[in-house]
N, C-alpha and C positions, 0 to 999 in steps of 0.2 A: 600768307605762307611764304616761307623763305625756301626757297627751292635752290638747292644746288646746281650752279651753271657751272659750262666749260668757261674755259678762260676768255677774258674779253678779246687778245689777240685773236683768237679761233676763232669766237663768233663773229668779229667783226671782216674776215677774210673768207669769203665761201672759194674767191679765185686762186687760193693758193692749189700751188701743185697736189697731184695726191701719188706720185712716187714711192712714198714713203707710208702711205695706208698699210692697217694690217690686212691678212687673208681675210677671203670674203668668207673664212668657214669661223674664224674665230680664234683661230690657231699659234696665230702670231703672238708670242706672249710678250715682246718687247713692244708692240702697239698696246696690247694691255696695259703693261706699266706705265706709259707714257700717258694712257688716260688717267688715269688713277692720279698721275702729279700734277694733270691739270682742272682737277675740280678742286673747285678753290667753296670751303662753307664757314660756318658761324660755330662759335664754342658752342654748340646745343645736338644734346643725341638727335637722333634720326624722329624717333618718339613724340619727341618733346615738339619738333619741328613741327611736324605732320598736325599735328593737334593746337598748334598756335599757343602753344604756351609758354610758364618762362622755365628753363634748364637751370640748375647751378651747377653743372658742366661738373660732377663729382665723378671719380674716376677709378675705376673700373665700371660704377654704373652708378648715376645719378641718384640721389633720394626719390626723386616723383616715381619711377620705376620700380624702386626697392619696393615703398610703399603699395604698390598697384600689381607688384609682381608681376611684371612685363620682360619682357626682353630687352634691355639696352644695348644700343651698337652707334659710334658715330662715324659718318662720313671723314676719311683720310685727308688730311689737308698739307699741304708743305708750311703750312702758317700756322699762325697760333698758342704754337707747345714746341716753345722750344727747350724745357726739358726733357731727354733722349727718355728716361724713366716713365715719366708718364705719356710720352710719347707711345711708349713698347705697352701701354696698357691698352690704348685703342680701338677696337676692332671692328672693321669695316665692314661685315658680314653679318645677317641675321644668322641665330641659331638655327642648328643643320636641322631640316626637315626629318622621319624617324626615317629610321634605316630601310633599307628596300626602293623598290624601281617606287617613282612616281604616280604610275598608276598601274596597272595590268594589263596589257593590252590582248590576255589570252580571254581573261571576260569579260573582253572590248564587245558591245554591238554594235553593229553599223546604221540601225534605225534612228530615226529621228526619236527625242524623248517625244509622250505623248504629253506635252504641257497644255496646249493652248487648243480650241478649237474655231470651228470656223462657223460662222453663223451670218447672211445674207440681209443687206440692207435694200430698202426700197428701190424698184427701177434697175435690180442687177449689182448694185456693190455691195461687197464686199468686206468685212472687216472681221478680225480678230476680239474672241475676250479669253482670257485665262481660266481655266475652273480649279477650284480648290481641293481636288483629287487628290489622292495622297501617290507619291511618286516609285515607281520600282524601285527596289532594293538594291540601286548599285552602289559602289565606292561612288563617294560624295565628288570625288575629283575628278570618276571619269564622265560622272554626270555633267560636269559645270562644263567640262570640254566638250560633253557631247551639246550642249546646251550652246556655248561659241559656233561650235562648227553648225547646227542646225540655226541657228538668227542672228547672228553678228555678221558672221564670214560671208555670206551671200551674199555681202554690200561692201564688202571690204576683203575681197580674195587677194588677198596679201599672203598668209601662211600657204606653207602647200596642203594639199588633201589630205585627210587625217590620217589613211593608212600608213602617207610617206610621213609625214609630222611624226607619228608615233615612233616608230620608226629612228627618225634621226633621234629621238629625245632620249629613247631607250640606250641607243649606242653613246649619247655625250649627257649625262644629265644637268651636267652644271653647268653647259653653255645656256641651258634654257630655262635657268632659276629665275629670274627676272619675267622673262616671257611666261610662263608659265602661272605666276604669282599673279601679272594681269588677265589674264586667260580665266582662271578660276571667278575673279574680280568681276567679269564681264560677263560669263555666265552666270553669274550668281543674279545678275538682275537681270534674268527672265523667268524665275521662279521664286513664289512666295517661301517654298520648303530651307531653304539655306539661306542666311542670313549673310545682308552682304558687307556692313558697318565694319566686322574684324579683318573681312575680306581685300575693302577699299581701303583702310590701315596700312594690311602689308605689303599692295603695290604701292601705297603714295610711298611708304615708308623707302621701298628701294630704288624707286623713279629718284629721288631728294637723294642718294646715297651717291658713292661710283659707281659706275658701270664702264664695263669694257667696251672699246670702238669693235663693236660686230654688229649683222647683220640684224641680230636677233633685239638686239639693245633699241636699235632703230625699231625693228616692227614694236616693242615692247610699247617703249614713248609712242611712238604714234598709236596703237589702238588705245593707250590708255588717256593721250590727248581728246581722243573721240570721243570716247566715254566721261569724259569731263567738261567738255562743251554741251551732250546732252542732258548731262546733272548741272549746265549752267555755273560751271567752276571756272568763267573764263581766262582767271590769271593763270590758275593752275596749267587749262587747253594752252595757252598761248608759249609759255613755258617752256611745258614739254614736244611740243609741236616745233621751237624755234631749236631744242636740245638734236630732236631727231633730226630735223633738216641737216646743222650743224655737222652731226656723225656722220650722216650719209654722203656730205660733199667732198667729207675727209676718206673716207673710205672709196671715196671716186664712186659711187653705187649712181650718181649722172651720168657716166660713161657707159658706151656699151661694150669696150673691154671687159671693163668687170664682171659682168655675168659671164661674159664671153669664156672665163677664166674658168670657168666651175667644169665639171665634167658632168656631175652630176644634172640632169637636161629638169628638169624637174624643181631642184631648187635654185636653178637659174633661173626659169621661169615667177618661180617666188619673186628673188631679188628682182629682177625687173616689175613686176607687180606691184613690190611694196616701194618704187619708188614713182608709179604713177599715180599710187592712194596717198602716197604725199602731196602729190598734185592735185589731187580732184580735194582733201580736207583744206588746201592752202588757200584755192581758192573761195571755198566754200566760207571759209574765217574771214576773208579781205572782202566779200561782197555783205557778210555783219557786223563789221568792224570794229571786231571783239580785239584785235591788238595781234598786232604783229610786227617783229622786228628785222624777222629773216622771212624772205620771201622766196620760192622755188624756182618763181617765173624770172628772177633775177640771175640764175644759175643757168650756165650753158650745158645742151644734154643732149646726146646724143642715142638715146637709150631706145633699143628694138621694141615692137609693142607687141601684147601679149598674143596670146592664141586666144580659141573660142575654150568656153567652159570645160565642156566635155572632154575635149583635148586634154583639157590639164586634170579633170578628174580623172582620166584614164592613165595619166604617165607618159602617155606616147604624145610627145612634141615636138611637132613639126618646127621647120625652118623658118624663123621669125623674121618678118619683115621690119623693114626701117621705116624710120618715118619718110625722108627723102621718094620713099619707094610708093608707099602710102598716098604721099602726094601727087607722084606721076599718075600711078594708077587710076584716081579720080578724076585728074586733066585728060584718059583715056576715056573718060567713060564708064570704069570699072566699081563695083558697088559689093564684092563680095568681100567681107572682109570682120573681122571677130567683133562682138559687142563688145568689148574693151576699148578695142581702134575706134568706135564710134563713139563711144565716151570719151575719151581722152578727147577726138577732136571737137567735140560742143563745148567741153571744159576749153579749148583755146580759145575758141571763137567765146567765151564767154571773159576768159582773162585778158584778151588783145581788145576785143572793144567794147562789149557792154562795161567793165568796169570801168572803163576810162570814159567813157561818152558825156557821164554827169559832171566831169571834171574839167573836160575841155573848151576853150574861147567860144562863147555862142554862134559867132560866125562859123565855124567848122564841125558844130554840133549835128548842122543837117548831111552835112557829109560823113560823118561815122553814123550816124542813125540809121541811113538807107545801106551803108553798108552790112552794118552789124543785122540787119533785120532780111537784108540778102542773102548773106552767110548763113542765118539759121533755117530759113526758109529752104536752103539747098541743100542743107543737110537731110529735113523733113524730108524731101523728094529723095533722097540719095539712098533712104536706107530702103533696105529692098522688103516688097510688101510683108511676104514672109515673115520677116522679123519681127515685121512692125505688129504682127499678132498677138505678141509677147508670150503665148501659151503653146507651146507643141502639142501635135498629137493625141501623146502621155502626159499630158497634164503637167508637163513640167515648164517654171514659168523661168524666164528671162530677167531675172532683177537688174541686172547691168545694165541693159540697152531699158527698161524703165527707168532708172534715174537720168538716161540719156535723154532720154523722150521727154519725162518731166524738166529737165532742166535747158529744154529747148523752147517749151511753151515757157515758163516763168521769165527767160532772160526778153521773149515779145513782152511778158507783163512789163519786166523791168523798164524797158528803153521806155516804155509810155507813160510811168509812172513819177512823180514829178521827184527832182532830187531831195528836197530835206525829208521827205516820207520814205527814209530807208533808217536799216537797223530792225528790231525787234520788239519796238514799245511802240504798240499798234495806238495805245490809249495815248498818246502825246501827243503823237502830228497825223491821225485821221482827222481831225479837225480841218486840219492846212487844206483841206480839199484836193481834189485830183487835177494833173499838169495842166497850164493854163485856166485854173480856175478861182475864182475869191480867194482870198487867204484870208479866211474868217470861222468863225462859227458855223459848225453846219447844221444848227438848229436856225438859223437863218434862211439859210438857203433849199429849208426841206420840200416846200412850193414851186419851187425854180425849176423851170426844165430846160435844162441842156440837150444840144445835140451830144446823141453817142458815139462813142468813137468804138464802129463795132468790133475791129478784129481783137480790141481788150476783151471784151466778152467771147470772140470766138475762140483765143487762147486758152481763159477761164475752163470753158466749155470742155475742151480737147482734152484739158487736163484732169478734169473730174471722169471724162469717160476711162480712163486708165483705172479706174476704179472699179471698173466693172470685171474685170480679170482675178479669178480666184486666189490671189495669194496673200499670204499673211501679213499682217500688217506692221507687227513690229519686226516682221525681216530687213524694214526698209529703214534707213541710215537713221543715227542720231539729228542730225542737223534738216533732217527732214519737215519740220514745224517750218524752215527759212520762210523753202519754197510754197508750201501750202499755205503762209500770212499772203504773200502776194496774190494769188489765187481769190482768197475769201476778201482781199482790200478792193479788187476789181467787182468781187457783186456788193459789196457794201455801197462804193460809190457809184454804182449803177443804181442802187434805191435809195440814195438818201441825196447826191449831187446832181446826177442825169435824167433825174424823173420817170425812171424805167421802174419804179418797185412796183414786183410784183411777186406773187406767189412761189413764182418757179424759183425765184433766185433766190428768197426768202428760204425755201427748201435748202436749196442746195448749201448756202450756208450754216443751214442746221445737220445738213448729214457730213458735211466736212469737218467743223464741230468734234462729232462723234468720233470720227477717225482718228483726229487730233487726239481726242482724249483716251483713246482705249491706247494709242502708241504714247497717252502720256502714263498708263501705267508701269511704262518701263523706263521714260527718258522724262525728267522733270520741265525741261523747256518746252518740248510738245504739252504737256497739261496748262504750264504758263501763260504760253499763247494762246489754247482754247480759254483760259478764264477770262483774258485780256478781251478774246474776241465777242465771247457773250455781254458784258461788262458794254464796250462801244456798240454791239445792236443793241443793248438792252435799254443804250441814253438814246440812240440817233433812229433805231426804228420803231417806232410806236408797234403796240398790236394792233391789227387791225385786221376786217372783214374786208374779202377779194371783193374787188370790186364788180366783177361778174356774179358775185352772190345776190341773189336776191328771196325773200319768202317764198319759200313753196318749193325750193331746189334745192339738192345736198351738195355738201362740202364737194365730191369727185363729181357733181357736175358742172360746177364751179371752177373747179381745177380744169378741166377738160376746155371749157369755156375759152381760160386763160391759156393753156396751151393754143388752140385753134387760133384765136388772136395773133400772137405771136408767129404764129407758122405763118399767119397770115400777110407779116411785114417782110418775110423771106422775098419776095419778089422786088421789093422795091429797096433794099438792102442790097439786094444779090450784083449789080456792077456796081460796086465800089470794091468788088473781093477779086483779086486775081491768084491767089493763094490755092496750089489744087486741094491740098490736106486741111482745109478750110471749106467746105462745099455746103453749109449749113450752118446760118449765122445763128439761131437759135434753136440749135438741138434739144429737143423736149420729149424725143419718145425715148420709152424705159421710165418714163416718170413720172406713171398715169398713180393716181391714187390707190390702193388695196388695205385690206383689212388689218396688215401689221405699221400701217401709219397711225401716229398721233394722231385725235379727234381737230386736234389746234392746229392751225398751219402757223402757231407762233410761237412752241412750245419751248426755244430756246431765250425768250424773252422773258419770261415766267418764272427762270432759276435764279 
């Protein structure tokens, strides 16, 4: 796909001044125009683009459209057409949506749709399936919004909270034609009932178009980047990911003047928001390196960090602290501070030195090592236990500080996980073996027992207990498959390298598996990689009978067997761990056998 970029001067200058940015509301119409002359495209309508085909650039609207009765419109160029005539036939705009507000907001409900239900995996987790109920009678539009705001937004609170959203949208609707258009696009794929094919059409269509330098243009590209890394569109993701960065630097939205400017306390907080989920998708893309040409981490920022949830769903915004501030406060001792501030800071400790550790001169590899694995370790300790609960009270869960917490155990996977065994094609380099080990065949090596290196498994471990927390499962990020490949590569090669297979882990990568897949019914890359991961156990671990099995005893006494074994290595494991959030090298209970397990402990071998 031929995507419409800003100009290469721009992209290649994130340090240029931003002076000259338009208003953070959208307002400035001469920053408008200014965009608009610096998207530079191809003779080919917007249509034609989108759908990788070829245009004959016929004007007022091509044949392929005529034929198809589409809509034609092509992106504004300063190049091209330089007769003024057919120049003036152009048009940069999809046709007007029908007349009236966008959606209703007087029969707005504020409920979650009832799409999805929740339904209890073995040992206490947790997962999500959808059922094919037929869905209340709302506008089709305010459903798909309510459908973003109930499982997108929870892992990407970038927009403000839907009452103030609606709100702004109502008062300016054509700032948020764009945003809006991916909004529908993204709810549309958490429910069977709307079809999302004409959907994803008209935001690729306008993403590939002009757009104005505002705030909104930015959130637009980036959730619709997200959503294109979990449909595995990576040129697309990279694209529009390097387009918003772009906008956002131009718009100073790195500084914390800029929000500072807004009155409005609410969609300041927005703006601040959506330019820390630029930071947490940038790096999320550079540790799978799916492509990237602008980087975030390469931009200087100064920008306050967010409040807690609730804060910002209530409207009332407190005085946001700095980061400088953030910093002090932790060298005091101090650990109260919003699931956001805790996520941004594991996202640095993951962009300052896990990324870089596999890249640096081996001699100075052990010294980022013990660092980066100090860093994260203090973090574990830092968050207060509290939170570390992830579920209040009420039942209401912490999505933020869980991607935090996951993405604190997988960066211990990373650092011990050997470098060419990264990226997302698990079926290439499982082979390679785990750090320091054969680079061969691992049907070779299925005999061979290695010492384990346990805190990989106690990571593993830490990180499937978060699954025991009742919340839904496709609430949690597109890019979510990353970190669960590293997770299930650690019991892989704990049964097929380290001569630890056993039952339990056997398990556990069958109900991880699961999770993968019920979230790959929303996100293509999560189903990807469960196919990939069934596919490598299904060549590297044989089926077979627990070794604790024998005639005359069932499957859960067998299981129990092996549990008790294993608990039973706890003591003579137990000093090598100085870790406190580590207290149990192989955690087993919650994962006694019952009557909703498979008959097979091998059942993912089988498909």
């Amino acid at each position: 796909m031929v995507m419409s970029r800003d100009s290469d001067d721009r992209a290649g200058s994130l340090s240029r001044p931003t002076s000259t940015a338009s208003s953070p509301d959208g307002s400035d119409t001469k920053a408008a125009n200014r965009s608009k002359a610096n998207i530079r495209v191809s003779l080919a309508c917007v249509q034609c683009r989108s759908k990788h085909v070829k245009c004959d650039a016929t004007l007022p609207a091509c044949n392929r459209c005529q034929q198809e009765d589409k809509p034609c419109f092509y992106a504004k160029s300063r190049r091209g057409i330089r007769d003024p005539k057919k120049r003036s036939l152009i048009s940069d705009k999809p046709p007007a949506t029908t007349s009236g507000s966008f959606f209703s907001t007087s029969n707005y409900s504020s409920a979650a749709p009832s799409v999805q239900s929740l339904h209890d995996l073995p040992g206490g987790w947790s997962v999500n399936s959808q059922p094919h109920a037929s869905l209340s009678p709302k506008n089709e539009k305010e459903l798909l919004l309510d459908l973003f705001y109930s499982y997108f937004q929870p892992s990407y609170p970038c927009l403000p909270p839907r009452r103030f959203f609606f709100n702004h949208v109502e008062a300016n609707p054509d700032a948020y034609h764009f945003l809006l258009s991916v909004l529908n696009f993204c709810g549309s794929l958490y429910t069977t009932q709307v079809p999302s094919d004409e959907l994803r059409e008209t935001a690729y269509s306008a993403a590939c178009g002009s757009l104005p330098f505002t705030v909104q243009s930015v959130q637009g590209l980036l959730i619709l980047s997200i959503a294109a890394f979990g449909e595995m569109k990576f040129e697309h993701h990279a694209g529009w990911a390097n387009r918003a960065i772009t906008i956002a630097v131009e718009l100073g939205m790195n500084r914390k003047s800029f929000a500072d400017g807004i009155s409005d306390s609410v969609l300041a907080e927005s703006y601040r928001r959506t330019w820390w989920c630029l930071t947490f998708q940038d790096s999320a893309r550079t540790l799978c390196d799916v492509g990237s040409a602008l980087s975030v981490a390469d931009v200087d920022s100064d920008v306050d960090l967010p409040c807690e949830e609730w804060e910002y769903e209530s409207g009332i915004i407190p005085q946001p602290i700095s980061q400088s501030q953030y910093e002090t406060q932790v060298e005091l001792g101090h650990s109260e501070f919003s699931s956001m501030a805790y996520l941004i800071d594991i996202c640095k400790i993951q962009t300052d030195l896990v990324l870089p550790y596999h890249e640096v001169p081996e001699d100075k590899k052990s010294e980022i090592f013990e660092r980066a694995d100090a860093r994260i370790c203090d973090w574990l300790r830092r968050v207060p236990k509290w939170k570390m609960n992830l579920v209040d009270p009420d039942g209401v869960v912490d999505v933020i500080l869980y991607h935090g917490v996951a993405i604190a155990h997988v960066n211990r996977l990373r650092l011990r996980q050997s470098a060419p065994r990264c990226g997302l094609n698990i079926r290439e380099y499982f082979p390679l073996g785990p750090a320091k080990g054969p680079d061969r065949k691992g049907q070779t090596v299925k005999g061979f027992g290695w010492n384990s290196h346990p805190i990989d498994i106690q990571a593993a471990n830490s990180y499937c207990d978060l699954f025991r927390h009742p919340f839904p499962t496709r609430s949690l990020r597109a890019v979510f498959a990353t970190g669960m490949l590293r997770v299930v590569l650690a019991y892989l090669d704990a049964c097929v390298f380290l001569g630890l297979d056993s039952p339990v882990f056997r398990e556990r990568i069958n109900r991880l598996v699961q999770i993968l897949s019920v979230h790959g019914e929303t996100w293509p890359l999560s189903r990807k990689v469960a196919e990939d991961i069934k596919i490598v156990a299904k060549e590297y671990l044989t089926p077979r009978t627990s070794q604790s099995w024998r005639p005359g005893i069932s499957e859960p006494e067998a299981w129990a067997a092996v549990s008790s074994a294993l608990l039973s290595e706890t003591s003579n494991l137990a000093p090598s761990f100085n870790f406190e959030p580590y207290q149990q090298v192989y955690q087993v209970e919650g994962w006694a056998m019952n009557d909703t397990w498979p008959a097979s402990l091998t059942d993912i071998y089988h498909t």
